[in-house]
N, C-alpha and C positions, 0 to 999 in steps of 0.2 A: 504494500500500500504506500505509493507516495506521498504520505503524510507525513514522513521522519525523512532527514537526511541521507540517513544509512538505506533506506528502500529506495530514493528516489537516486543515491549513487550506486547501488548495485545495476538497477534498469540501464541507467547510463554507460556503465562499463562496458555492458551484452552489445550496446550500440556499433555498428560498424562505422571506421573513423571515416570513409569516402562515400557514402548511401546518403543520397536522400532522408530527411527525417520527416513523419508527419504525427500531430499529436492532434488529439479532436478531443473532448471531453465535455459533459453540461457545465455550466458557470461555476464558480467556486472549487472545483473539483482537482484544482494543482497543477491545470496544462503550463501555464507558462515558466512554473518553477523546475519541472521538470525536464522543458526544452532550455533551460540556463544551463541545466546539470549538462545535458549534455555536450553543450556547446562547450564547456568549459572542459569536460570531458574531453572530447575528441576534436574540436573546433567544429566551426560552419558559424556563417548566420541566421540568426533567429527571425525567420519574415511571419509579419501578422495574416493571419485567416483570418480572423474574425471582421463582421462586416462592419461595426460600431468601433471598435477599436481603433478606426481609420481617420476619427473625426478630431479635430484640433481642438475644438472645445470644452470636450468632457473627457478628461484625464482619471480624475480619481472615480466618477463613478460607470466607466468603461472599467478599469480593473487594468489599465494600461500599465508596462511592467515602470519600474520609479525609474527615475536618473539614476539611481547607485546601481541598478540592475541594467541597466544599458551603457554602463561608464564596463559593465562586467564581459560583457560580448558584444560584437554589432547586433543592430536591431533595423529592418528594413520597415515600410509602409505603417506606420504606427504613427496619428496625428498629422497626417501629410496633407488631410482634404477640408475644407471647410465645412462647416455644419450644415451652412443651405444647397450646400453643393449635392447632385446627385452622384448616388457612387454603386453599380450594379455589381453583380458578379462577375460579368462581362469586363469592367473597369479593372477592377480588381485582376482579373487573368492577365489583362496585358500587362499591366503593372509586375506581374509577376513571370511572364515571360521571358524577359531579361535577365533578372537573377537568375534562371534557373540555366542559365547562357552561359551564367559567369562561373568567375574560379570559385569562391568560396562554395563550401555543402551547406544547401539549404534546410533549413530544421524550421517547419514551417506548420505555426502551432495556432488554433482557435477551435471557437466552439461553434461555429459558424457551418451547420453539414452541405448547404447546400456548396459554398465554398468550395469545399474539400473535395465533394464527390464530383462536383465541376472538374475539376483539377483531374483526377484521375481516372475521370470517367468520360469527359467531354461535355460541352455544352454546345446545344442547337444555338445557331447566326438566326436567332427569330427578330428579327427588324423594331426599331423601337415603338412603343405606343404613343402616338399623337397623343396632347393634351388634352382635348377634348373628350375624348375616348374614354382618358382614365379620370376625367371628370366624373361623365356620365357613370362610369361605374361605383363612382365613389356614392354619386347620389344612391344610387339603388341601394349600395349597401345598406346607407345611411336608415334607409327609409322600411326598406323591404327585406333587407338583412342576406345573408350567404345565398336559402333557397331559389330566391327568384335569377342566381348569378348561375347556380349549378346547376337549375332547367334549361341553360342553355349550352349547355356542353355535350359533348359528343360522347358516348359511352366509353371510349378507350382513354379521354381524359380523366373522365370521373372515376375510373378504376384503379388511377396512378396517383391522383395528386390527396393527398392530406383534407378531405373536406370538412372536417373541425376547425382548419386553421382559416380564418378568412383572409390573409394575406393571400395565402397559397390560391385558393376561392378566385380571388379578383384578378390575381394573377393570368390565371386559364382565360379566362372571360376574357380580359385584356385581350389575350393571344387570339383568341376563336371570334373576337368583335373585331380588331383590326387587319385582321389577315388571312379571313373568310376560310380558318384553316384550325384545325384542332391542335392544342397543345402536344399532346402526346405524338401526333403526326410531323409535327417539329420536331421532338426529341428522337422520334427513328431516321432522322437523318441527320443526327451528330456526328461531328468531326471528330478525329481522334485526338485522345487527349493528350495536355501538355507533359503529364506525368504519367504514367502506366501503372499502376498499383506495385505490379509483380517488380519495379524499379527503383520500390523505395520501403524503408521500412517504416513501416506506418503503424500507430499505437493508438486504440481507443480506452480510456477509463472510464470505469463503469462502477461508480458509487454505489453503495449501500443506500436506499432513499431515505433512510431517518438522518442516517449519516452525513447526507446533504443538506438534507436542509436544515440540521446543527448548523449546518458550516455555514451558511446563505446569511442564514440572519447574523452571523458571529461577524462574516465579512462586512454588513453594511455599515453594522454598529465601526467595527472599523473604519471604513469610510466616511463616518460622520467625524471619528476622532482625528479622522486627517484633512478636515477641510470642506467635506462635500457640500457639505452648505453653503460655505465661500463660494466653492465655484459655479451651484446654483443661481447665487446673487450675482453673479462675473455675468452670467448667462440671462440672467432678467429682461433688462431691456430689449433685448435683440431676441427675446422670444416667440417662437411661432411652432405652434405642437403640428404643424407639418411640415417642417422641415426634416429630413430625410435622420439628421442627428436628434431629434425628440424621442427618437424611437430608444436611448437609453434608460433601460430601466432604473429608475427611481428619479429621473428626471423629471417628468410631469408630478409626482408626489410632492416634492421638492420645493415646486416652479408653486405649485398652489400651497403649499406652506405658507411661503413666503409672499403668496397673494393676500392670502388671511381668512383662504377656504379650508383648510387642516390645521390641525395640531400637530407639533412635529412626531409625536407619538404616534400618530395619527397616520400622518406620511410615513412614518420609517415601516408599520404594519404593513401598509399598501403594498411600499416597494416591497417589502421581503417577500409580503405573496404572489406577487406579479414575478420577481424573479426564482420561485420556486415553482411556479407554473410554467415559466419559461423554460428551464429544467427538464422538465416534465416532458415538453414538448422536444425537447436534444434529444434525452435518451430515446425516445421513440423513432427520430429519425434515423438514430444511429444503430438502433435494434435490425432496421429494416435496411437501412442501404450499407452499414460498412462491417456485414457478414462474415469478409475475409480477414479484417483487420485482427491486428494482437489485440485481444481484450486484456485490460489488466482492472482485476477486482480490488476497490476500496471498499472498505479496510477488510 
């Protein structure tokens, strides 16, 4: 269990010093401590998966790794994009096509699955969604919630995508409203991917769920102790809960704190359950899509 040093430098030892590294894990659960070990380990740099992690703005309650931790190995894609900026998976790939070009071994670690499976699985060239579109979808939701989005999908979409999640939901929609074409019918003609599985060695952690969400709530409280509410207030002004970085959990919690709609006991409940729900939702992706990967069982 890489909860101790001594576990998390044994795994690291096992590692091969020229492979690829990948680490996937739900929130709180050790990924990025455990891609330091390595790094320091064997070298490589450390490049961010995670889709939030990316954002300049929210530092501490991203779980972004500190300055003493980045003074310890390089650190790529971490803080590089503004908060109103759009940043897809797509974005992300390219970004990350390069390093993987380069000399250093990449050890390339988030919680982020679709990321990950992108990366070594491929992602369909599905054209972007006009604004308008993903307006319109946004209304529906608003209004008429996931159902009226997944009556309009094509059976092989609805059998692939996650229909509890309504991101995933709008998503498809998106795809089958602007491109008179089903999502799924897009993903059978994926390119091949940047990474090959079979090319890297790749590590999922798979908590104990009480286990986690010990740790969840233990984390935030953390977070509070180191400022998140300062950078809450950093972020006030320039607030807009659509912006692509609102999407940080305990950010909205936070944000209305500090409006004078919560108590911060209040907030800090919300975020904890929003990110142990969040949670919830990793490991299920990661039950289902990364099969092959090494599971390592905490604790």
């Amino acid at each position: 269990m890489p909860d101790t040093g001594d576990d998390i430098l044994k795994i690291a030892d096992r590692v091969p010093a020229h492979q690829p590294v990948l680490i996937a894990g739900p929130t709180a659960s050790g990924k990025s401590a455990l891609a330091l070990a390595i790094a320091e380990a064997s070298g490589g740099v450390i490049v961010n998966g995670d889709a939030l992690q990316v954002f300049s703005n929210w530092r501490i309650l991203t779980a972004r790794p500190s300055e003493a931790d980045e003074a310890r190995a390089p650190h790529l894609l971490y803080g590089h994009i503004p908060g109103d900026q759009e940043y897809s998976v797509g974005h992300w790939l390219r970004d990350v096509a390069p390093i993987l070009q380069g000399g250093a071994r990449p050890i390339i670690v988030g919680g982020t699955g679709l990321n990950l499976s992108a990366l070594t699985e491929g992602l369909a060239d599905i054209p972007p969604t006009p604004a308008h579109i993903r307006a319109e979808g946004e209304a529906l939701l608003a209004t008429d919630g996931p159902p009226v989005l997944l009556a309009a999908l094509d059976p092989d979409t609805l059998a692939r995508i996650d229909q509890q999640n309504p991101a995933r939901v709008a998503r498809a929609w998106e795809v089958q409203r602007s491109t008179g074409r089903g999502l799924a019918s897009w993903q059978d003609d994926t390119p091949p991917p940047l990474l090959p599985l079979p090319n890297a060695c790749a590590f999922v952690l798979e908590p104990d769920r009480d286990w986690l969400r010990g740790r969840i709530a233990r984390r935030f409280d953390l977070m509070l102790d180191q400022g998140a509410l300062d950078e809450a207030r950093a972020n006030l002004a320039n607030w807009n809960p659509k912006d692509p970085s609102a999407k940080a959990i305990g950010a909205p919690e936070l944000i209305s704190h500090l409006n004078g709609e919560l108590t911060l006991d209040e907030a800090r409940a919300s975020a904890i359950i929003a990110s142990q729900q969040y949670a919830k939702r990793q490991r299920t992706w990661f039950r289902k899509r990364m099969r092959k990967w090494q599971v390592i069982p905490l604790p």
